[in-house]
N, C-alpha and C positions, 0 to 999 in steps of 0.2 A: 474746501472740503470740511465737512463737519466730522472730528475726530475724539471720540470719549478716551482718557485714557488711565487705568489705573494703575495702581503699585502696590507693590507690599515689599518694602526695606525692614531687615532686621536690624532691631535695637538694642539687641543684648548690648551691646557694648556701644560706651559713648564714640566712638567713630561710625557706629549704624545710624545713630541718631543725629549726628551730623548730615550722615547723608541723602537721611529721611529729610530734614528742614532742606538742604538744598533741592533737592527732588521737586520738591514741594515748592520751593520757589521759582522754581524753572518754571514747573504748569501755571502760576500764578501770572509768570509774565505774557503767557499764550491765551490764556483761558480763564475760565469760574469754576472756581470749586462746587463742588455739587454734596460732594459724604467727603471723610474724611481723606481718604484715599482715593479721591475718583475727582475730576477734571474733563470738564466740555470745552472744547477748545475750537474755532473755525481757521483753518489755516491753511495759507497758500503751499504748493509743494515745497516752495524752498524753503517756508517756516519750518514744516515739519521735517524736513531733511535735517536741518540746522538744530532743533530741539530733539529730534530723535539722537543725533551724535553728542550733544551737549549732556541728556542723562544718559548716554552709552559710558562717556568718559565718568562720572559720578556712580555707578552704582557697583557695587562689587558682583562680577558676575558669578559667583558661587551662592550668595548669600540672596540675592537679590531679585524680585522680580518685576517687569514692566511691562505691561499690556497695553496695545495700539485696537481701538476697534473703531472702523472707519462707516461711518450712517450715509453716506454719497448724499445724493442732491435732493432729493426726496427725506430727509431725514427729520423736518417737524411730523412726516405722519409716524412714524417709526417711536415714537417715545412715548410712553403710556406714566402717568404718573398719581399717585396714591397718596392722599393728604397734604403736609405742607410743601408746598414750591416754594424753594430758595432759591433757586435762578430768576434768569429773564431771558427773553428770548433777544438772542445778539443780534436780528439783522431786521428786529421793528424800532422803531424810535426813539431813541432816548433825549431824555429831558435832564439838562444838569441845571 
């Protein structure tokens, strides 16, 4: 399933920003950054079960917020995009 996901962790205080960098490191191991807080990610249910409880445990639930929004199977026609593309698209070919 094709999952965008983003966040907004507060940084006032350097324990926010901690958990901002780990946040962030979590979607990196899933996914592409896309902005700074936002993450395309493709992932099987157990990925996303397993990363969704991974930043449950990391974000402070008062301070903190995490948005899951799910594009299902059909989701290249679903994205519209405006100027520069810093993605790629995860499931055409790549060349290393």
């Amino acid at each position: 399933m094709f999952v965008l996901i983003t966040y907004d962790v507060n940084t006032v205080s350097p324990k926010g920003c901690k958990r901002l960098r780990r946040v962030a490191k979590e979607c990196l191991n899933y996914g592409q950054r896309v902005q700074n807080s936002v993450f395309e990610c493709v992932l099987e249910e157990a990925q996303f079960i397993f990363l969704k409880s991974k930043i449950d445990s990391i974000i402070d639930q008062e301070l903190d917020n995490v948005r899951f929004y799910f594009l299902g199977k059909n989701w290249e026609r679903k994205i519209v995009t405006l100027g520069k593309s810093t993605s790629y698209n995860v499931n055409s070919d790549l060349i290393i």
